[in-house]
VONULUM-756368 format. One record per atom (N, C-alpha, C, O): residue number from 1; residue in three letters; atom name; x, y, z. Coordinates in nm, 2 decimals, m for minus. Layout:
<rs>
+-----+---------+-------+--------+--------+--------+
: num : residuo : atomo :     px :     py :     pz :
+-----+---------+-------+--------+--------+--------+
: NUM :     ALA :    CA :      X :      Y :      Z :
...
+-----+---------+-------+--------+--------+--------+
</rs>
This chain:
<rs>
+-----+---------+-------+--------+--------+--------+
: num : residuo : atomo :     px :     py :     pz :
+-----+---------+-------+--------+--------+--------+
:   1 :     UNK :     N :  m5.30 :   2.73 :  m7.10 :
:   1 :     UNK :    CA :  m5.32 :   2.72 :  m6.96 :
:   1 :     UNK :     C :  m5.22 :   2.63 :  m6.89 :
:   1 :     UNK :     O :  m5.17 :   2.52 :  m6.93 :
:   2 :     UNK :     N :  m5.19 :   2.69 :  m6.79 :
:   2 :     UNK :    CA :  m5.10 :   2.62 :  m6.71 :
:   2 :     UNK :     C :  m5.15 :   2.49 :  m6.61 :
:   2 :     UNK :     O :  m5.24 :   2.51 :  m6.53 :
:   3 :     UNK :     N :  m5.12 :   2.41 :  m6.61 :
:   3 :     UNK :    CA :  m5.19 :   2.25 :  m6.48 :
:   3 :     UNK :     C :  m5.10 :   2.32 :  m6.39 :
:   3 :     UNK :     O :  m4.99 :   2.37 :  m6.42 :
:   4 :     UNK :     N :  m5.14 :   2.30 :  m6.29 :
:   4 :     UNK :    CA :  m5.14 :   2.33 :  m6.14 :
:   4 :     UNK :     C :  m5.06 :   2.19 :  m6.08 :
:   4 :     UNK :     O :  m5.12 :   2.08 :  m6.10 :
:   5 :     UNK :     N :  m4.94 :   2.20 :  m6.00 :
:   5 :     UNK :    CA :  m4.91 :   2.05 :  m5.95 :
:   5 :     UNK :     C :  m4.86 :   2.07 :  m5.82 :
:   5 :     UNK :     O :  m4.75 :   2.02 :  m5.78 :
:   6 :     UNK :     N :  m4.97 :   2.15 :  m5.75 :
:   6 :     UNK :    CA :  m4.99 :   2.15 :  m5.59 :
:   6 :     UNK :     C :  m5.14 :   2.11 :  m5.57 :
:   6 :     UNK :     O :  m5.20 :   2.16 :  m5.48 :
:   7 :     UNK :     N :  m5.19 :   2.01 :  m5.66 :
:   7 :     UNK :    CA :  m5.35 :   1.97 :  m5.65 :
:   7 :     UNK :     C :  m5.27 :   1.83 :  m5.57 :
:   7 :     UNK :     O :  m5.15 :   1.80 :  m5.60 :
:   8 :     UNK :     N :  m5.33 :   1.77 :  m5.49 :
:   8 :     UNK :    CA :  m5.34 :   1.64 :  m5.41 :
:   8 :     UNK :     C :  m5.47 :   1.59 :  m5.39 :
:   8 :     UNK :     O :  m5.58 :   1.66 :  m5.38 :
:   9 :     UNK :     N :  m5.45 :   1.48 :  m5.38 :
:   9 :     UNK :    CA :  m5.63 :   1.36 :  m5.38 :
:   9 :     UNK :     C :  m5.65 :   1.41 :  m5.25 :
:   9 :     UNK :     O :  m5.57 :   1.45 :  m5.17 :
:  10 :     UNK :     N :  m5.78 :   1.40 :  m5.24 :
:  10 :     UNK :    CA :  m5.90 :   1.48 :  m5.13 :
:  10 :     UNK :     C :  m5.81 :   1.33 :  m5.01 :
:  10 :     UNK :     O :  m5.73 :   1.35 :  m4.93 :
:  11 :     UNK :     N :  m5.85 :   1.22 :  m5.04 :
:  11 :     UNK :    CA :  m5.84 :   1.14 :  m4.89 :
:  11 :     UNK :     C :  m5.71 :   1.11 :  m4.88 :
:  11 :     UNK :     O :  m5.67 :   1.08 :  m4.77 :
:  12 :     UNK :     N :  m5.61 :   1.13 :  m5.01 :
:  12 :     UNK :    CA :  m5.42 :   1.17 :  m4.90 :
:  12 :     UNK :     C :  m5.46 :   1.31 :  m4.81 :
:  12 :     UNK :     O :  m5.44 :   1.32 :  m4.69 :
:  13 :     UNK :     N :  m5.51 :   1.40 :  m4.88 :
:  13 :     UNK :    CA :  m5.52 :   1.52 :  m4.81 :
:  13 :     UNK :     C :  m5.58 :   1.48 :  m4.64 :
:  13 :     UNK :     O :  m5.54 :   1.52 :  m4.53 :
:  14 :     UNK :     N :  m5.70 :   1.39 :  m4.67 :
:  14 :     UNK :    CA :  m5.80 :   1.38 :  m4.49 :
:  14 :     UNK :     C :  m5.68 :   1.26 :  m4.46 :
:  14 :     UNK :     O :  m5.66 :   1.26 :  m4.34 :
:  15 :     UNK :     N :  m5.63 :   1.19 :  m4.52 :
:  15 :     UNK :    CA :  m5.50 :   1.08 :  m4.44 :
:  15 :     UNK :     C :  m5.41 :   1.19 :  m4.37 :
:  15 :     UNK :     O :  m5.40 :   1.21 :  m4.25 :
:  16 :     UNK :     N :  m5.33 :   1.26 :  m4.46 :
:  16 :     UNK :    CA :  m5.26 :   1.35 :  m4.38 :
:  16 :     UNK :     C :  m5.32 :   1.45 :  m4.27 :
:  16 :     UNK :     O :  m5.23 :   1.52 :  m4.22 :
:  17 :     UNK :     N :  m5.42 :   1.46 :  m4.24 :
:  17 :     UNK :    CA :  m5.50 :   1.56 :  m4.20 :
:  17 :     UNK :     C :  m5.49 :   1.46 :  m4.05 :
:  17 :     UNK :     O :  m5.46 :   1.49 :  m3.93 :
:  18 :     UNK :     N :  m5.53 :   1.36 :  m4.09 :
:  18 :     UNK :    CA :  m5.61 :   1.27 :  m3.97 :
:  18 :     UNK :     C :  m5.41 :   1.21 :  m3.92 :
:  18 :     UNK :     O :  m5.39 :   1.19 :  m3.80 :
:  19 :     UNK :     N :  m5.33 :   1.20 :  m3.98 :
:  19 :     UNK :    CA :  m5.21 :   1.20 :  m3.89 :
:  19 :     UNK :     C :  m5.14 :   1.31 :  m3.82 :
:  19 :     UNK :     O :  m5.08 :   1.31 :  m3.71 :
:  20 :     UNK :     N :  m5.17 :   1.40 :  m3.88 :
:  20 :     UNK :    CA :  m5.11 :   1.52 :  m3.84 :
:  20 :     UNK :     C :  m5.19 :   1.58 :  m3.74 :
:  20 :     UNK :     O :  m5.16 :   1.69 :  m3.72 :
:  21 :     UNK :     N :  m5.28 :   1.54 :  m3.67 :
:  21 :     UNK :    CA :  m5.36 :   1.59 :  m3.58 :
:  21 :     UNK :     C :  m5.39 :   1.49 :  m3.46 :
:  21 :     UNK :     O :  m5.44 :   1.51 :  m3.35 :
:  22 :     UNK :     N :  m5.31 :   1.32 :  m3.53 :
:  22 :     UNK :    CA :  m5.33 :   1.25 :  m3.44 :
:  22 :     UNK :     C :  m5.48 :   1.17 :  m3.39 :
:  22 :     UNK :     O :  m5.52 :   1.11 :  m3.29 :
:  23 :     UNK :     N :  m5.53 :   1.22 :  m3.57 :
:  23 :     UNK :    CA :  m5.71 :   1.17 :  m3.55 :
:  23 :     UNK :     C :  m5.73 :   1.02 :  m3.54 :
:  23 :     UNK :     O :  m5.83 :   0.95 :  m3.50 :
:  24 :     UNK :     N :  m5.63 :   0.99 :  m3.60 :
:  24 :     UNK :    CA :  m5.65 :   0.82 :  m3.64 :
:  24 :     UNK :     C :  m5.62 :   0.74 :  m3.51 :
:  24 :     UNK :     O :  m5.68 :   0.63 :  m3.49 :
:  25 :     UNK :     N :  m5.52 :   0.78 :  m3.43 :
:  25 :     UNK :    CA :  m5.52 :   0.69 :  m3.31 :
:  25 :     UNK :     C :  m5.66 :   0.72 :  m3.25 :
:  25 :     UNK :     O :  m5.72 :   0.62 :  m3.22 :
:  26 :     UNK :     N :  m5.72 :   0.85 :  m3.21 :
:  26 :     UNK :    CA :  m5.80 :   0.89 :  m3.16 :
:  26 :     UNK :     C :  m5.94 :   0.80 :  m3.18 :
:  26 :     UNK :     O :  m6.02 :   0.76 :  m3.10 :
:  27 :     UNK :     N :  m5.96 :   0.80 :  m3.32 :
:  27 :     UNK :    CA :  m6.08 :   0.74 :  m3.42 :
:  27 :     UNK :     C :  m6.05 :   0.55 :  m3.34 :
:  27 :     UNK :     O :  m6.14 :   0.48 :  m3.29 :
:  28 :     UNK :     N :  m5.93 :   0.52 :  m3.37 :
:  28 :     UNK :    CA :  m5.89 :   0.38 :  m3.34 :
:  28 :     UNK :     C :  m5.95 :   0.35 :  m3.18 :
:  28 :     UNK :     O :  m6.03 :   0.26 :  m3.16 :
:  29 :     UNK :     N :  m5.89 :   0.44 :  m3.09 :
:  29 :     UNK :    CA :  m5.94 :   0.42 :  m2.99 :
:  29 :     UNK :     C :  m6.05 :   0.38 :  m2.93 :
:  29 :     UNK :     O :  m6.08 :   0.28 :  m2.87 :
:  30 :     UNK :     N :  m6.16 :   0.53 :  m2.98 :
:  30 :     UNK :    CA :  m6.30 :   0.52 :  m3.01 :
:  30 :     UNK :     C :  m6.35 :   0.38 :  m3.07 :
:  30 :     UNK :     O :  m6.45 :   0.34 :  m3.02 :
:  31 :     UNK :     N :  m6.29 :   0.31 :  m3.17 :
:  31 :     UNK :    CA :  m6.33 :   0.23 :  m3.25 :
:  31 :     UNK :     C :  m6.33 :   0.10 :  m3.12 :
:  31 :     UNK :     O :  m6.43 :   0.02 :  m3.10 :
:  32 :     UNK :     N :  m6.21 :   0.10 :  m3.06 :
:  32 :     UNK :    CA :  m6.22 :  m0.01 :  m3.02 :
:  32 :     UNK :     C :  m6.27 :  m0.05 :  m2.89 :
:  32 :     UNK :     O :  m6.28 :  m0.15 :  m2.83 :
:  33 :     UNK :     N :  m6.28 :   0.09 :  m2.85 :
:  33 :     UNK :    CA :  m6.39 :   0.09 :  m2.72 :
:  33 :     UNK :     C :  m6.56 :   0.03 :  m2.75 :
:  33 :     UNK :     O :  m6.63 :  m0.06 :  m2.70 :
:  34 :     UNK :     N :  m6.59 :   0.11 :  m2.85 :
:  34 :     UNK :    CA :  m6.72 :   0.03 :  m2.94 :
:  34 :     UNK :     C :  m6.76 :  m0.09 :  m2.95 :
:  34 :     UNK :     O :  m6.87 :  m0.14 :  m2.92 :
:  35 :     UNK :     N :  m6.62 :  m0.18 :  m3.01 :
:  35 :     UNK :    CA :  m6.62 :  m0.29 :  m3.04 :
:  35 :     UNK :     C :  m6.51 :  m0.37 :  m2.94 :
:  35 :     UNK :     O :  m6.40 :  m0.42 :  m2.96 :
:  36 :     UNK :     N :  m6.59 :  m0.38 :  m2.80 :
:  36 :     UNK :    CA :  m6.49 :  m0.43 :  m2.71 :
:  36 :     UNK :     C :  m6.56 :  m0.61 :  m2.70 :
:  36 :     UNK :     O :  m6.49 :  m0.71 :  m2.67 :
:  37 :     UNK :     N :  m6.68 :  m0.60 :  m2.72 :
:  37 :     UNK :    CA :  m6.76 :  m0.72 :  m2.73 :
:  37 :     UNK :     C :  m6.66 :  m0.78 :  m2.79 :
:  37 :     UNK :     O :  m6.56 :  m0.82 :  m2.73 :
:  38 :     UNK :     N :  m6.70 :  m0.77 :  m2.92 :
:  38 :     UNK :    CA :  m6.61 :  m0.83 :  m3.03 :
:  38 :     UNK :     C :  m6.45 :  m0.86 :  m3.05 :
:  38 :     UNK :     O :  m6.40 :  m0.96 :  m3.12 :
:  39 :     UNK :     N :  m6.41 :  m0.79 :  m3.00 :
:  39 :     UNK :    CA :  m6.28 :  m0.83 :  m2.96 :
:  39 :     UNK :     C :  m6.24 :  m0.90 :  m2.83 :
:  39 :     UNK :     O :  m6.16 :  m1.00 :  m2.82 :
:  40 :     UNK :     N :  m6.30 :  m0.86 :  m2.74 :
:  40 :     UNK :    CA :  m6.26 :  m0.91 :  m2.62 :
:  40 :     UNK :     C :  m6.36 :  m1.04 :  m2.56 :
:  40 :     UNK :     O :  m6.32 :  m1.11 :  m2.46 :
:  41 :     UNK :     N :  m6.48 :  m1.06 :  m2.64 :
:  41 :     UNK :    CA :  m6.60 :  m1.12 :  m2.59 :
:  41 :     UNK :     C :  m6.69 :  m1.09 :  m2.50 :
:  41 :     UNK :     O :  m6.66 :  m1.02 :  m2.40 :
:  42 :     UNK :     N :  m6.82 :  m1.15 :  m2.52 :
:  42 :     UNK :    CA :  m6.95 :  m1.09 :  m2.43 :
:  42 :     UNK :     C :  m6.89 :  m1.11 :  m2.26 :
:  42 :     UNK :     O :  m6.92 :  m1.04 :  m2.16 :
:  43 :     UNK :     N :  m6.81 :  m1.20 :  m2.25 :
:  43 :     UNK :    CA :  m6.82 :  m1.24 :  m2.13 :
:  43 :     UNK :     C :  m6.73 :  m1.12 :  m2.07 :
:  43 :     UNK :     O :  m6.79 :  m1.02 :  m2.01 :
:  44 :     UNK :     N :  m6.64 :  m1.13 :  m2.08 :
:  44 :     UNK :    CA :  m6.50 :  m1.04 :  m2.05 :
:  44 :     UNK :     C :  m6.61 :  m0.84 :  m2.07 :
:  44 :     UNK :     O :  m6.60 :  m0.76 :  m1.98 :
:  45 :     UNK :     N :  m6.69 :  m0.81 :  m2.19 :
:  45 :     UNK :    CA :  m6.73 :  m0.70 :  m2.24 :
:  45 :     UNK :     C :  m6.80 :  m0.69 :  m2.08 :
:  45 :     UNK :     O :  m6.76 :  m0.60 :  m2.01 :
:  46 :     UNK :     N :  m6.89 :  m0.77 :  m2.04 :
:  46 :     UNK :    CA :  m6.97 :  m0.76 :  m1.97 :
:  46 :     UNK :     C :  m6.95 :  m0.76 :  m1.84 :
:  46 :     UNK :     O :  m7.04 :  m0.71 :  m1.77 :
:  47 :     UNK :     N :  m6.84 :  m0.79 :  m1.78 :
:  47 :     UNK :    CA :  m6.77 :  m0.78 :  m1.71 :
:  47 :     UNK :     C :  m6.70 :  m0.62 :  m1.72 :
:  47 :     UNK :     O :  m6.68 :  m0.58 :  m1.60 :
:  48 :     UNK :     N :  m6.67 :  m0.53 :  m1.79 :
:  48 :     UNK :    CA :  m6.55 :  m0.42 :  m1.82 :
:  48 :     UNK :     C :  m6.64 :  m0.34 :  m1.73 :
:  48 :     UNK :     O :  m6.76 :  m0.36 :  m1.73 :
:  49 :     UNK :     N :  m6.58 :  m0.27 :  m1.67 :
:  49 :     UNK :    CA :  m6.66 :  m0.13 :  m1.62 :
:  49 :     UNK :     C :  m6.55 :   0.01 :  m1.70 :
:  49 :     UNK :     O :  m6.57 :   0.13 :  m1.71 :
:  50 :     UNK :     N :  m6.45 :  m0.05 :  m1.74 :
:  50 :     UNK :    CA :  m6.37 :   0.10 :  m1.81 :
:  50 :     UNK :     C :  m6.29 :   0.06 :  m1.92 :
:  50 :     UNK :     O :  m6.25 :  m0.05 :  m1.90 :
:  51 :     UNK :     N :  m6.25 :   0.12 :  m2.03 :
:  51 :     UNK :    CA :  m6.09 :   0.13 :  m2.09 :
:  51 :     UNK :     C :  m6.08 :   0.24 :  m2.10 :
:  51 :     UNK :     O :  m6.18 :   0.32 :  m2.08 :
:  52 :     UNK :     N :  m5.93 :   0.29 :  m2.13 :
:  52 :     UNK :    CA :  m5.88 :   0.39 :  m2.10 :
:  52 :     UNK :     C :  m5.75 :   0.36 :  m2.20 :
:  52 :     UNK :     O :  m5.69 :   0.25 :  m2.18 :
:  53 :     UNK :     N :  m5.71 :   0.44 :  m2.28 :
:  53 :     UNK :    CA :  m5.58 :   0.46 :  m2.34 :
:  53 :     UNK :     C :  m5.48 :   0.58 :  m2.28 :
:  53 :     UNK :     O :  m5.52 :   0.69 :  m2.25 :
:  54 :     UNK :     N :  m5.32 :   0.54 :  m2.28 :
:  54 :     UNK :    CA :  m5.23 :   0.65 :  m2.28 :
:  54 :     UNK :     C :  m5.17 :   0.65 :  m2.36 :
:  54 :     UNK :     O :  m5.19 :   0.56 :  m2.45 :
:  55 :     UNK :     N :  m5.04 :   0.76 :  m2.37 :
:  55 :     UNK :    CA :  m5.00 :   0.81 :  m2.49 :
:  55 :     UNK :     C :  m4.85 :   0.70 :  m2.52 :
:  55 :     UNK :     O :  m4.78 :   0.72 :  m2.61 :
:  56 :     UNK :     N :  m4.85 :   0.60 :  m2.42 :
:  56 :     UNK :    CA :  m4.75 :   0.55 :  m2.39 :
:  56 :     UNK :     C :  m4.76 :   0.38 :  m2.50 :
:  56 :     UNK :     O :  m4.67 :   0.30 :  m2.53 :
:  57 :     UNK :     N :  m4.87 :   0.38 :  m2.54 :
:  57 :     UNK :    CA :  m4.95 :   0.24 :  m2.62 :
:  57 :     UNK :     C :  m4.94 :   0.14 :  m2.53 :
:  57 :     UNK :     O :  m4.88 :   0.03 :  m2.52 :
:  58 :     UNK :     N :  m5.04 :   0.20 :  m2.44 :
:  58 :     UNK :    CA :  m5.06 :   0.12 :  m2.32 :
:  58 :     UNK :     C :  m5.21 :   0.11 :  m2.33 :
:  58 :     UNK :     O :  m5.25 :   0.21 :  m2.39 :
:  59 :     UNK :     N :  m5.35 :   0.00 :  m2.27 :
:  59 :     UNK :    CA :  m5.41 :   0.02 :  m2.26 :
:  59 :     UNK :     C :  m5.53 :  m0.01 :  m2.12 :
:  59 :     UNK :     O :  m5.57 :  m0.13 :  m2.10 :
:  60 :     UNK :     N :  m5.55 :   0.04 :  m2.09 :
:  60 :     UNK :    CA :  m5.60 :   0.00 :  m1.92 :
:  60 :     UNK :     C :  m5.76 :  m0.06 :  m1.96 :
:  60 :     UNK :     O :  m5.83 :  m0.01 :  m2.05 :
:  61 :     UNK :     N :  m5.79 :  m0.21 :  m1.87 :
:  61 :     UNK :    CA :  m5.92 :  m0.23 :  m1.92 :
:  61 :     UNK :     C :  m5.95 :  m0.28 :  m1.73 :
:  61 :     UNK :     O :  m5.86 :  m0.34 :  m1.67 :
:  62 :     UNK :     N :  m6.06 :  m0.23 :  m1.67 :
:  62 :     UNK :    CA :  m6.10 :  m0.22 :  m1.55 :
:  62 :     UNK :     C :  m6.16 :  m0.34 :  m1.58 :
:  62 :     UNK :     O :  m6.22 :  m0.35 :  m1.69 :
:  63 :     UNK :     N :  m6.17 :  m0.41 :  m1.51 :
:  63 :     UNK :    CA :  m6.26 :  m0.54 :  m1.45 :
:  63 :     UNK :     C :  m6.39 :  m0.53 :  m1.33 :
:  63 :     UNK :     O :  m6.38 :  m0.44 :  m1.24 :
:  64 :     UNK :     N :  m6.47 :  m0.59 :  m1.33 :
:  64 :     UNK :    CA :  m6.57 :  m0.62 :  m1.20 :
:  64 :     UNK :     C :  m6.48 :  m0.74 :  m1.14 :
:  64 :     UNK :     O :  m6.44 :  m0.72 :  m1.02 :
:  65 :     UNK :     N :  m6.45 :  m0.83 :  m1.19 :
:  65 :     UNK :    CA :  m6.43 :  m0.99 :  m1.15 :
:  65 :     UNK :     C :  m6.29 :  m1.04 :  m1.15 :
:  65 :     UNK :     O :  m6.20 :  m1.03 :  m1.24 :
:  66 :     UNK :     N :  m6.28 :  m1.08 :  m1.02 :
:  66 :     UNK :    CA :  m6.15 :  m1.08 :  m1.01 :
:  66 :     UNK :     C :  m6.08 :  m1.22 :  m1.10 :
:  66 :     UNK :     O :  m5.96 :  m1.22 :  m1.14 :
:  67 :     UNK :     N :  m6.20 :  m1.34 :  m1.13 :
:  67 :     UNK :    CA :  m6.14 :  m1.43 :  m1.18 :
:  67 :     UNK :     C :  m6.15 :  m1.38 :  m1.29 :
:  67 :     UNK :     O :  m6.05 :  m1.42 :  m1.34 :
:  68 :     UNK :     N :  m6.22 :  m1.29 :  m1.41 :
:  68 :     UNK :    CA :  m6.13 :  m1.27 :  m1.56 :
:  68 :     UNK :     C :  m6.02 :  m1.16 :  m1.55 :
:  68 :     UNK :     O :  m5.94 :  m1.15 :  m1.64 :
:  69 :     UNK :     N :  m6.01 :  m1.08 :  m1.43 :
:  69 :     UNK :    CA :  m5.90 :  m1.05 :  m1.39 :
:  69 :     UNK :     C :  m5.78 :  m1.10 :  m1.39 :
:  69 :     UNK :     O :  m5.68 :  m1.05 :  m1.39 :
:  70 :     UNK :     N :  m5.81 :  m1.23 :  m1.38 :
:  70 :     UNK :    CA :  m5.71 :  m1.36 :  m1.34 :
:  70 :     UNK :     C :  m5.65 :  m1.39 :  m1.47 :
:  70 :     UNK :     O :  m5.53 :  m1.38 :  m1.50 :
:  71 :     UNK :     N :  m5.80 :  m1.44 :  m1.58 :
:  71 :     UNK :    CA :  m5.76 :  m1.52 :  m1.70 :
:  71 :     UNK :     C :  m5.73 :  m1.43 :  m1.78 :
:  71 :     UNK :     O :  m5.63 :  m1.45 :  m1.85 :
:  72 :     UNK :     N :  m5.79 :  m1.29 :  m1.81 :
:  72 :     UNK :    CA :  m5.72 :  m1.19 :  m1.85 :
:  72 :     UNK :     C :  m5.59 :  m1.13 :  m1.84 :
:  72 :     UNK :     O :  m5.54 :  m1.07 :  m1.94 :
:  73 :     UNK :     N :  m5.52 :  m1.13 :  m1.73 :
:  73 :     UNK :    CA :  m5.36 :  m1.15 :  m1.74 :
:  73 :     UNK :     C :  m5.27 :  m1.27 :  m1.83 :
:  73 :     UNK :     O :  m5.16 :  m1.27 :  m1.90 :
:  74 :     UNK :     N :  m5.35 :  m1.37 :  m1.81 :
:  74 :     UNK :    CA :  m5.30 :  m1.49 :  m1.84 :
:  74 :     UNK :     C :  m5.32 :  m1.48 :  m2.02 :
:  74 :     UNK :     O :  m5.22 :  m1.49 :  m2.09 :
:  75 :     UNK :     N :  m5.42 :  m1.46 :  m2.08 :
:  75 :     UNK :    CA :  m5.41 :  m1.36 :  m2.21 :
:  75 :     UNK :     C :  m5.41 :  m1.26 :  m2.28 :
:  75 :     UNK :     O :  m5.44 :  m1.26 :  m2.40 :
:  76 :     UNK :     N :  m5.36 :  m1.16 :  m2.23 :
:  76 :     UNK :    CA :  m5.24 :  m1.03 :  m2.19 :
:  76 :     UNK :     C :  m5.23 :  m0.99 :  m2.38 :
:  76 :     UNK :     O :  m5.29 :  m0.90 :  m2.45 :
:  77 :     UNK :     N :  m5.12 :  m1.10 :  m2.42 :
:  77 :     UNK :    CA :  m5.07 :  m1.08 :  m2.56 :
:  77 :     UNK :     C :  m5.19 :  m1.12 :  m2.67 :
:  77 :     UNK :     O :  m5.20 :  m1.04 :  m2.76 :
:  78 :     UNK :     N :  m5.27 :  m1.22 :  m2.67 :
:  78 :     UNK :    CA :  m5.38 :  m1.23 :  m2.72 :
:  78 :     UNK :     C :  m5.50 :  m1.11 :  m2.75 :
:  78 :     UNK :     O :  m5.56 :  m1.07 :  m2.85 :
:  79 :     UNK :     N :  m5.49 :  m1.07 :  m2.63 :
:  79 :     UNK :    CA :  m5.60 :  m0.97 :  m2.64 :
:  79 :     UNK :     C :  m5.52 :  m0.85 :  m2.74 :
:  79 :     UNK :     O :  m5.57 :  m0.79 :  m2.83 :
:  80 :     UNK :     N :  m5.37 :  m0.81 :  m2.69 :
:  80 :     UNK :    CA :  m5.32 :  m0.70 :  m2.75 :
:  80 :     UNK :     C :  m5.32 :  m0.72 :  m2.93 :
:  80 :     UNK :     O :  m5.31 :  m0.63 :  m3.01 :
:  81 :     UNK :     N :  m5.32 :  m0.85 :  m2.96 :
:  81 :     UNK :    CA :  m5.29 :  m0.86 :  m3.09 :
:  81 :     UNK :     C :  m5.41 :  m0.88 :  m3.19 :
:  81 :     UNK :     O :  m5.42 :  m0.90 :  m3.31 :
:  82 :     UNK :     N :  m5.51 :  m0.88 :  m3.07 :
:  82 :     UNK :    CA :  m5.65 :  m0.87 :  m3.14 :
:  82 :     UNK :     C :  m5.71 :  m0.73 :  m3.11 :
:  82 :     UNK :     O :  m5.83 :  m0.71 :  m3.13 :
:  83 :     UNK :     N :  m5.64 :  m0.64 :  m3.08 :
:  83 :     UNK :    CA :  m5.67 :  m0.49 :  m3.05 :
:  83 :     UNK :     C :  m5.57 :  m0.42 :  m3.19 :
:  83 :     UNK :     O :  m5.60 :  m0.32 :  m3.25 :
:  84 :     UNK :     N :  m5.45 :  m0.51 :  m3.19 :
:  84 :     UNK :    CA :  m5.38 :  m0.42 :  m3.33 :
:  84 :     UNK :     C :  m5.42 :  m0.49 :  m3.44 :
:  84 :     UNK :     O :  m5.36 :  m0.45 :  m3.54 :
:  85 :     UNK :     N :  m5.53 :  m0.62 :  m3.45 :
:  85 :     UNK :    CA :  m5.54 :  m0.65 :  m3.57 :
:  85 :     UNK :     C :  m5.67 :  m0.59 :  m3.63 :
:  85 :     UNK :     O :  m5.68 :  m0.55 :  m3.74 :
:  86 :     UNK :     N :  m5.76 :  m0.58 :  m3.51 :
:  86 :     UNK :    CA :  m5.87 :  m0.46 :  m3.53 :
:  86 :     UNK :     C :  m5.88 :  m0.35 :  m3.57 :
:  86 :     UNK :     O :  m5.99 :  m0.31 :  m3.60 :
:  87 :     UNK :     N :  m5.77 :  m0.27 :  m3.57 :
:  87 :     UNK :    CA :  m5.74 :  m0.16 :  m3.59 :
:  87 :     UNK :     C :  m5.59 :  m0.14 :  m3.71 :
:  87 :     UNK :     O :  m5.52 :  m0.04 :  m3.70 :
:  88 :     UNK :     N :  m5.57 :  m0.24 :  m3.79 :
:  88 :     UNK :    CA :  m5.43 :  m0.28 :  m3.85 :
:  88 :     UNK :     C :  m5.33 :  m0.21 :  m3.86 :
:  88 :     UNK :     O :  m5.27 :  m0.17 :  m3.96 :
:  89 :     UNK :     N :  m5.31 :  m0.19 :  m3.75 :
:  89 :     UNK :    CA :  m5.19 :  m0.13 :  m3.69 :
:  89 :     UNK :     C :  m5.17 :  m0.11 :  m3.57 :
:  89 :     UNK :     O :  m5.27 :  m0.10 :  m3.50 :
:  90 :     UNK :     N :  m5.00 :  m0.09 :  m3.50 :
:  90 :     UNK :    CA :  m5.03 :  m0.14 :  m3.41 :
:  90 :     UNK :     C :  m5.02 :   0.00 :  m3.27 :
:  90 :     UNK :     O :  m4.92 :   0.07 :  m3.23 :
:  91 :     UNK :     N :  m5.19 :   0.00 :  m3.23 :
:  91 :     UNK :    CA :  m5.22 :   0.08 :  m3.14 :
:  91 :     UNK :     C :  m5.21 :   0.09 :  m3.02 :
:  91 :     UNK :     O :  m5.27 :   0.18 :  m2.96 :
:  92 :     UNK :     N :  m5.13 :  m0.03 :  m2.95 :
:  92 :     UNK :    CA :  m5.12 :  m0.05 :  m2.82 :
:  92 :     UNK :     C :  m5.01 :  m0.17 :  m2.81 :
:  92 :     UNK :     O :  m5.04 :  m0.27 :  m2.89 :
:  93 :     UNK :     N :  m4.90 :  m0.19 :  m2.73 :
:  93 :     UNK :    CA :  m4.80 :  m0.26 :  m2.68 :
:  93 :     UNK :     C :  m4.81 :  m0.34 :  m2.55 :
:  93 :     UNK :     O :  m4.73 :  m0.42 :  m2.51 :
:  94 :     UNK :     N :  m4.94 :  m0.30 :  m2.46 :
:  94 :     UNK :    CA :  m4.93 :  m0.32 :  m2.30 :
:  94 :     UNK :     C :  m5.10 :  m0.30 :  m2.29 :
:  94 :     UNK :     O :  m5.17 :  m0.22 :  m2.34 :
:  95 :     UNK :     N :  m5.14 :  m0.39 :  m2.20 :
:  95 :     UNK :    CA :  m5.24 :  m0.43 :  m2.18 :
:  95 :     UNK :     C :  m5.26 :  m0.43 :  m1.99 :
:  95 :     UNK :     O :  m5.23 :  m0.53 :  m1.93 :
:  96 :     UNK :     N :  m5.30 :  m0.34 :  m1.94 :
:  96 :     UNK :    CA :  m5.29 :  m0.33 :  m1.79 :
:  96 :     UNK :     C :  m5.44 :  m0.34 :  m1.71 :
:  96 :     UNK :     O :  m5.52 :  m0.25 :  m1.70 :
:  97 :     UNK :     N :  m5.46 :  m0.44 :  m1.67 :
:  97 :     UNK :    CA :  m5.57 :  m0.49 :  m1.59 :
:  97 :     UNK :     C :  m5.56 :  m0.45 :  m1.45 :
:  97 :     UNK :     O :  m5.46 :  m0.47 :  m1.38 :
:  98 :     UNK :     N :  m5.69 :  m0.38 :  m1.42 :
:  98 :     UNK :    CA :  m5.71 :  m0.34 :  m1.30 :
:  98 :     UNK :     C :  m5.85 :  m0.37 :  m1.25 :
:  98 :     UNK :     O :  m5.89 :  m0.33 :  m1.14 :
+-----+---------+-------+--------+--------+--------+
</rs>
């Protein structure tokens, strides 16, 4: 009998599956919309009326309040590096408050 050596592992196969379709940013996104508390905190969570990702690794997070509006610019890079550490890799470059 001959072995067959076009067999590949079932989760390289769903890893390639989930890049090649672009699932994993998509999943990441979702993920971190979920878990905006947690990253971002109750205060700031509670405050959000939106996020929004583009294709650019940018990510838009709407405010009610203009003063975490305020302190939220002023931690810009913090937030983004707790959004690619959540997700370990890095899913976003730009953090745009509106």
């Amino acid at each position: 009998m001959r072995k067959n050596n076009n067999l590949i592992k079932l989760g390289d196969a769903i890893d390639k599956l989930f890049k090649q379709e672009k699932l994993d940013v998509k999943m990441s996104r979702f993920a971190v919309k979920n878990a905006w508390s947690e990253i971002a905190g109750d205060m700031v969570a509670k405050h959000t009326t939106q996020i929004y990702f583009d294709d650019k690794k940018n990510v838009f997070v709407q405010l009610d309040s203009s003063v975490l509006k305020n302190e939220i610019s002023y931690q810009r890079q913090l937030l983004i590096e707790k959004i690619n550490k959540f997700c370990g890799y890095e899913l976003v470059n730009n953090l745009i408050v509106k």
